[in-house]
C-alpha positions as CSV (number, residue, x, y, z in Angstrom):
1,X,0.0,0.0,0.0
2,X,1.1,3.9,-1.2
3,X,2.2,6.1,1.4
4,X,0.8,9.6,1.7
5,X,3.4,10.7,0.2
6,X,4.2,8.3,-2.7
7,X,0.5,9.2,-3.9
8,X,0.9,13.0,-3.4
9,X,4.4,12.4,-6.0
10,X,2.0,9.9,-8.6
11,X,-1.1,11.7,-8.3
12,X,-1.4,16.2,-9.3
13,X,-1.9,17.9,-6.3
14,X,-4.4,19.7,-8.5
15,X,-6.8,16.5,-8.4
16,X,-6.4,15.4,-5.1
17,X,-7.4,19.4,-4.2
18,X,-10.6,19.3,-6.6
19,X,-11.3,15.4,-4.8
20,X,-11.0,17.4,-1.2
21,X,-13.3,19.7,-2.3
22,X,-16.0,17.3,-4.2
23,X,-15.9,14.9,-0.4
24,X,-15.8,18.4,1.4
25,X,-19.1,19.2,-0.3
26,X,-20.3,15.5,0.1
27,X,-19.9,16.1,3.4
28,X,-17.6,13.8,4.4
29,X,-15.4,15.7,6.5
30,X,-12.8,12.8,7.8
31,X,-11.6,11.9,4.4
32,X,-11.7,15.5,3.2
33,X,-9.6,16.1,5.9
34,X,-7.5,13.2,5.0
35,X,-7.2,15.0,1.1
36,X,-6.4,18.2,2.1
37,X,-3.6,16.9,4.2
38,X,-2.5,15.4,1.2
39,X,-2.4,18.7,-0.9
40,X,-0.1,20.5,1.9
41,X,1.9,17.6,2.0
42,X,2.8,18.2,-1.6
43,X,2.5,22.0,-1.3
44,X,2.4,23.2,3.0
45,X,1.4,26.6,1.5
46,X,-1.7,26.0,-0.7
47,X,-4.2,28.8,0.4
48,X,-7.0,26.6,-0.3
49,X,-6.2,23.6,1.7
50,X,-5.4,25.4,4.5
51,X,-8.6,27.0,5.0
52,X,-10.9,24.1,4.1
53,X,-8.6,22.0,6.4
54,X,-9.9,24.9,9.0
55,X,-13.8,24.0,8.0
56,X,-13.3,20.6,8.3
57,X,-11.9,20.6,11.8
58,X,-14.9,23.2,12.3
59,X,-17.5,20.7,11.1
60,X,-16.2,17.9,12.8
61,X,-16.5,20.0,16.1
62,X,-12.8,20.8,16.6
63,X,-13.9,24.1,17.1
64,X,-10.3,25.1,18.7
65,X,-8.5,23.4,16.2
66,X,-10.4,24.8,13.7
67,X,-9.6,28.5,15.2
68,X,-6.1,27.7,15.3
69,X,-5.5,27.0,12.1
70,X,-7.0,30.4,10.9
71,X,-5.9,32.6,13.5
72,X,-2.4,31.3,12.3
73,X,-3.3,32.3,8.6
74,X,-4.0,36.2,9.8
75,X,-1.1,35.9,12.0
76,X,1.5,35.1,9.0
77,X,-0.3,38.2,6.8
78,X,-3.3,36.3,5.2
79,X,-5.4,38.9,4.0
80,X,-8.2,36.5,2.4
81,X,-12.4,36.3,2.5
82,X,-12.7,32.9,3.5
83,X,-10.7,32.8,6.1
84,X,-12.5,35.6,8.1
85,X,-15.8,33.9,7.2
86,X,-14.9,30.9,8.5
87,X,-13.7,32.9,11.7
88,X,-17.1,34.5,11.9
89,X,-19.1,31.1,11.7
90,X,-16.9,29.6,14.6
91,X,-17.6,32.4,16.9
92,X,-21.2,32.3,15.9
93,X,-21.4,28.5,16.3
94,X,-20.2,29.7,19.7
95,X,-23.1,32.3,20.2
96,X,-20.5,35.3,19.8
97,X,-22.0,37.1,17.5
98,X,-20.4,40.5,17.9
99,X,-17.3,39.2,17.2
100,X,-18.2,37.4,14.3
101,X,-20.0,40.0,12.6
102,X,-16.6,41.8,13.1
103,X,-15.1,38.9,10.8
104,X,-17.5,39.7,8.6
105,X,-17.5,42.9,8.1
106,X,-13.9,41.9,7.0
107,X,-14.9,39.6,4.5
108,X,-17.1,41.8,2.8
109,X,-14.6,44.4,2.6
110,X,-12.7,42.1,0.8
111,X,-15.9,40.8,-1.4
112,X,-18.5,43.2,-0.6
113,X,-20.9,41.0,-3.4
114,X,-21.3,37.9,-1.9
115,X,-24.4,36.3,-1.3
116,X,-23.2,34.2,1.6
117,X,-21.1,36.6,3.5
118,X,-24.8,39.0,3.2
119,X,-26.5,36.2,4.4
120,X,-24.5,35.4,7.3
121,X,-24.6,39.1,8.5
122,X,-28.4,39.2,8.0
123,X,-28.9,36.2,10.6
124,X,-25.9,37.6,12.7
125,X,-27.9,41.3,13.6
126,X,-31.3,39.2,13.4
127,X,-30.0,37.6,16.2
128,X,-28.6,40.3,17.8
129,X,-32.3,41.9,17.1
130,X,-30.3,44.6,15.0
131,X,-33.4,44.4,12.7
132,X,-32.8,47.4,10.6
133,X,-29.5,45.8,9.9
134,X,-30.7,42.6,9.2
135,X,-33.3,44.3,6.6
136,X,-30.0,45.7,4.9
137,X,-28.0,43.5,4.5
138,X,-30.9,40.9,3.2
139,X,-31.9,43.0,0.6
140,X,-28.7,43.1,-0.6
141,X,-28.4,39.2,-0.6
142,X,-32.0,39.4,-2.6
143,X,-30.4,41.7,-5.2
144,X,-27.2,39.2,-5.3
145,X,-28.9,36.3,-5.1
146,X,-32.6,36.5,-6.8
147,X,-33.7,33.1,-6.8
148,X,-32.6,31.7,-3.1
149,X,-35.7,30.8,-1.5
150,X,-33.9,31.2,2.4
151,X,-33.3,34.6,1.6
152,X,-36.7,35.5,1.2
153,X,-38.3,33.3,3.9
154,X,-35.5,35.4,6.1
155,X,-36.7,38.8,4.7
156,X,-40.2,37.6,5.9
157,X,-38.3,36.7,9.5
158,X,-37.6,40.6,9.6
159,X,-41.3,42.0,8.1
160,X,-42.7,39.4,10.9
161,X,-40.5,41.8,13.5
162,X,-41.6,45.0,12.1
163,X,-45.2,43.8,12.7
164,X,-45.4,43.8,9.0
165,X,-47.2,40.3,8.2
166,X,-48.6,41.3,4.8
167,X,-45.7,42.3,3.7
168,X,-43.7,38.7,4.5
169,X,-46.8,36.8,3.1
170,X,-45.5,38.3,-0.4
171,X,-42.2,36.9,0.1
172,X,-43.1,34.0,1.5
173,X,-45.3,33.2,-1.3
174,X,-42.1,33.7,-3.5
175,X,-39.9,31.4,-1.0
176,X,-42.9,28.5,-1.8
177,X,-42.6,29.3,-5.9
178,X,-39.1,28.6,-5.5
179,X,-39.7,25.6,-4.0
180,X,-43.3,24.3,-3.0
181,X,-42.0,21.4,-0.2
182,X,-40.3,24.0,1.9
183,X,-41.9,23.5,4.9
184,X,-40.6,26.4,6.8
185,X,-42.1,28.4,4.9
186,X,-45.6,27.4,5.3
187,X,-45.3,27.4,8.5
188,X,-44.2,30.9,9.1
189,X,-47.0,32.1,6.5
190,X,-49.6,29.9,8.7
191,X,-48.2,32.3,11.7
192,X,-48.5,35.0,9.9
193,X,-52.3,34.3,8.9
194,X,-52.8,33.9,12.4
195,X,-51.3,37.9,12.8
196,X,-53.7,38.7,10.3
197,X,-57.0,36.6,11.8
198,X,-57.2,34.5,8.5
199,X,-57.8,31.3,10.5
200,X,-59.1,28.9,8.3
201,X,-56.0,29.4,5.7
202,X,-53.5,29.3,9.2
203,X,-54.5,26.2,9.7
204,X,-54.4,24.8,6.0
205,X,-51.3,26.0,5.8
206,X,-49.8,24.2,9.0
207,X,-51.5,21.3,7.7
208,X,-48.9,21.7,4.2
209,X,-46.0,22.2,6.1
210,X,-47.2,18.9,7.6
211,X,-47.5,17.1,4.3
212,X,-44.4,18.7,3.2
213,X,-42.5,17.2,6.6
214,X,-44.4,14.2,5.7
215,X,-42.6,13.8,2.7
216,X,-39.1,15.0,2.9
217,X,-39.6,12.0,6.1
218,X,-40.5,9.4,3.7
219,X,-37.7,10.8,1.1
220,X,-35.0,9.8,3.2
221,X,-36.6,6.8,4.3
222,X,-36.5,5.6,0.5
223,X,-32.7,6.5,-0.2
């Protein structure tokens, strides 16, 4: 059997990186781990590797392990997006959410467009009940991101806290067009038909997301 490092030397770095990434996104984290060790074996200062080493140890819940390895990147000068996203979802995984909206506010100085990075920052002042700020920075998500159906149902999250129910039926409505089993959704429209004293559709619609639980339950029970 191949060493580590007899299969970094016969195999490009290259595709063993794009393999990390494809079982990173698989959600195996152990042998993604496993990859990406391979990649810095090969090349210790691959930018990539480093980082997604980072989420793996994150996802695995080696939180400090996890904070190490990017702490260590800014430390040596790394000045990149990722790296202070990542920092920001460890410290809200860890109910910090000042500081990680301070890591965030980095990132999107670095890549002020991104839909994730928005997103993030949305839920971060949601749940610091910074709703104003949520309201922002979700409406810029929208504008990036069109067609996400969490980013409306989230937009409808903040018109529920500005006692606006009629306004987050509209996007709820386009949260369901996007997809019509997303069960979340009906129920926070159900909620927000009770708001509005429409009982007999608040109680139809708790009966979809039902249905719709129903069947994402017997989905997984079929694969």
């Amino acid at each position: 059997m191949k060493t580590l490092e007899q299969m970094v030397y016969t195999v490009k770095p290259t595709q063993i990186l794009d393999n990390a990434l494809q079982t990173l996104h698989r959600g195996d984290f152990t042998e993604a781990l496993h990859l990406f060790n391979m990649v810095l074996l090969f090349d210790s200062e691959n930018k990539v590797a480093q980082t997604k080493r980072a989420l793996c140890y994150m996802y695995m819940g080696k939180l400090k392990t996890a904070k190490a390895i990017l702490a260590k990147m800014l430390e040596e000068g790394e000045n990149d997006s990722e790296v202070y996203f990542h920092l920001a979802e460890l410290y809200k995984i860890n109910l910090n959410y000042d500081v990680a909206l301070t890591f965030l506010v980095k990132a999107l100085e670095i890549e002020n467009h991104n839909t994730n990075y928005l997103f993030m920052a949305a839920e971060l002042c949601y749940l610091q009940k910074d709703y104003d700020e949520a309201y922002l920075f979700i409406n810029k998500a929208i504008v990036e991101s069109p067609f996400r159906k969490d980013l409306y149902y989230w937009r409808a999250l903040v018109f529920v806290k500005f006692n606006k129910p009629e306004i987050a039926l509209s996007d709820l409505n386009k949260a369901i067009s996007l997809d019509e089993h997303y069960a979340d959704a009906y129920r926070l429209r159900a909620h927000c038909k009770m708001l509005l004293g429409d009982i007999d559709n608040y109680l139809r619609d708790l009966k979809l997301a039902q249905n719709v639980a129903d069947y994402h339950h017997n989905q997984r029970l079929a694969a």
